[in-house]
C-alpha positions as CSV (number, residue, x, y, z in Angstrom):
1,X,146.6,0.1,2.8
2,X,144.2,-1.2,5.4
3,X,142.6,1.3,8.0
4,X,141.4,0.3,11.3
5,X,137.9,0.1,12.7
6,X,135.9,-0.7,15.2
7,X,136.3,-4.4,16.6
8,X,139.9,-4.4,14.9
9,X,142.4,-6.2,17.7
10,X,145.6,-3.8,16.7
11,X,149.2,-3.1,18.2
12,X,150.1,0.6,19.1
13,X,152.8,2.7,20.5
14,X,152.5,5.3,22.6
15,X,153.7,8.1,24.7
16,X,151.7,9.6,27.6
17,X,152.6,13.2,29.0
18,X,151.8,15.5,31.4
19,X,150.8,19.2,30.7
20,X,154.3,19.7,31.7
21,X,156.1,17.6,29.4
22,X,156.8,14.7,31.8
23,X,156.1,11.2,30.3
24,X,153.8,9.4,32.9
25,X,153.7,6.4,30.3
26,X,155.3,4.4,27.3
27,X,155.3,1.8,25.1
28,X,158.7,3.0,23.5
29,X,161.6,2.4,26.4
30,X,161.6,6.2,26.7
31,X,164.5,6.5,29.6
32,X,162.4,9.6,30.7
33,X,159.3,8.0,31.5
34,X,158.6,8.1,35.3
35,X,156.1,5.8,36.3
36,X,158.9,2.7,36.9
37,X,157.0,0.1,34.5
38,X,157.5,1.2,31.5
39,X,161.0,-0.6,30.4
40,X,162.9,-1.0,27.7
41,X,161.3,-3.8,25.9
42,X,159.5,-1.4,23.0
43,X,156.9,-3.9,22.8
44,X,153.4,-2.2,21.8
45,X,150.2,-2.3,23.6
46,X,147.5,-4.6,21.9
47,X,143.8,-3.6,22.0
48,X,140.8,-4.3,20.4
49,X,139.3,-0.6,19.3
50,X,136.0,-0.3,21.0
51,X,136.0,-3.0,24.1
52,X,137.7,0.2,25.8
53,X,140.6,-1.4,26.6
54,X,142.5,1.8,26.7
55,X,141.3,5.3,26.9
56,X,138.1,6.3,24.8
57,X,139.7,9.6,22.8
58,X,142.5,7.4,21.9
59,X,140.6,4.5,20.8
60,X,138.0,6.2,18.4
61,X,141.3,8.0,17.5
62,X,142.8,5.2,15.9
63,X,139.8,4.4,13.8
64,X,140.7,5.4,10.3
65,X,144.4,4.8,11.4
66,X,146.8,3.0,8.9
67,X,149.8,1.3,10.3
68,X,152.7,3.8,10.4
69,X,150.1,6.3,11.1
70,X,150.9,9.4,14.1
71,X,148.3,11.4,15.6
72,X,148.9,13.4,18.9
73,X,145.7,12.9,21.2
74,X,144.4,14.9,24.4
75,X,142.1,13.1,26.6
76,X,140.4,15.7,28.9
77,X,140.4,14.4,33.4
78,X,136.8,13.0,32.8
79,X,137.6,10.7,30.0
80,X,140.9,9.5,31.5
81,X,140.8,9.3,36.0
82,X,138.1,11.7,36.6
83,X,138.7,14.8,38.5
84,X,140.3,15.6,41.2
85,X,138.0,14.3,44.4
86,X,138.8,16.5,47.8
87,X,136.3,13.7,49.3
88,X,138.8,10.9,48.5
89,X,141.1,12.8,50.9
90,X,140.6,11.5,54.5
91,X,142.7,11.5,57.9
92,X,142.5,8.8,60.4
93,X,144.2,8.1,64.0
94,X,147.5,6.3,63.8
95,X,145.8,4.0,66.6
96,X,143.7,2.7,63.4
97,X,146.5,1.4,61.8
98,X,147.8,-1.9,62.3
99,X,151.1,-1.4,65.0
100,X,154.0,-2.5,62.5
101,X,152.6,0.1,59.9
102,X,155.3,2.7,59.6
103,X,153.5,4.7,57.4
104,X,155.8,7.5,55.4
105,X,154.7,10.4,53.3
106,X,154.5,9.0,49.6
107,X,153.7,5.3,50.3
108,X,151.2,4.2,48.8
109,X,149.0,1.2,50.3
110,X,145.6,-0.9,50.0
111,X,143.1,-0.4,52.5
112,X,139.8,-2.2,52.9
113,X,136.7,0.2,53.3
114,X,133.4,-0.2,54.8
115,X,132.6,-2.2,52.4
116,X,135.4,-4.8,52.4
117,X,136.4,-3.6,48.9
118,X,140.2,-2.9,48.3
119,X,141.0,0.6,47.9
120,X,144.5,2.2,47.0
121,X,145.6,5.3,48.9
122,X,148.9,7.3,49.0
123,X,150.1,9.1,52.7
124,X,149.8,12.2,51.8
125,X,150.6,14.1,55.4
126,X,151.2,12.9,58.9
127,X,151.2,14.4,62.6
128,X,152.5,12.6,65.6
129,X,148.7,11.1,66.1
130,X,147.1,11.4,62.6
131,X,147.8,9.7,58.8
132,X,146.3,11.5,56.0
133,X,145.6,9.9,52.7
134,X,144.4,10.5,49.4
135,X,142.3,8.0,47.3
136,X,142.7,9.6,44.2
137,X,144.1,8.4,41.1
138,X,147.7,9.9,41.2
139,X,146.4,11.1,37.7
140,X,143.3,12.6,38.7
141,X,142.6,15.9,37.5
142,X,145.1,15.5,34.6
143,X,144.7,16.6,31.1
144,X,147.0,13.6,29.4
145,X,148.0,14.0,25.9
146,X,149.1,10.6,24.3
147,X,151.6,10.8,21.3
148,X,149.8,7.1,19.4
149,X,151.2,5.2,16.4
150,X,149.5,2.3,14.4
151,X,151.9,-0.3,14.3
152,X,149.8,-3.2,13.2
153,X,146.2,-4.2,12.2
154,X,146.7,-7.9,13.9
């Protein structure tokens, strides 16, 4: 049976947790996924292994891989969003905000920074003059282990 390599386009499923168990991520219509795009479709994620398409420990993980093949992965914060960044945390003055902003704790929005580049931030605290948010990836800082099949050498 075929094994993948490098610079092989391939299908996979998967099945990303949390150190706690929770499923941030699937390809599998898992009902206890939590991220609100995962679906039921079970259609599997197509890569090619290499162009880091995906995460690095996964792909070089799949290498060797024939189709029906399982492995359980664990990609460490710096090989999947980096670690957590209190410097991405920042509070400004509601008066910065644009006046039909209603900003809630939890929303998450795109602001423009110095450098007219779009950044996404989540409202992580507010006072009656203040917004704080937090420019982290909501995965930052997370260990992610990734439950991979090979389901096809395309």
């Amino acid at each position: 049976m075929a094994q993948a390599k490098q610079g092989d386009r391939v299908k996979i499923h998967f099945t990303g947790r949390l150190d706690d168990g929770s499923v941030f991520d699937t390809t599998t219509g898992d009902s206890s996924c939590q991220c609100g795009d995962c679906g039921d479709e079970n259609a599997p994620y197509e890569l090619v292994i290499g162009n880091e398409e995906f995460f690095v420990p996964v792909e070089e993980a799949l290498v060797g891989m024939a189709p029906g093949e399982k492995k359980k992965i664990v990609v460490s914060p710096e090989d999947a969003f980096g670690d957590y960044d209190d410097e991405c945390v920042f509070t400004i003055e509601r008066s910065q905000l644009p006046d039909d902003m209603q900003p809630e704790v939890g929303m998450e929005l795109e602001l423009t920074d110095e450098d007219d580049e779009s950044v996404a931030v989540t409202v992580v605290d507010l006072t009656d003059t203040t917004v704080t948010f937090d420019a982290n990836h909501p995965l930052a800082g997370e260990e992610l282990t990734f439950d991979i099949e090979l389901v096809e050498i395309v």
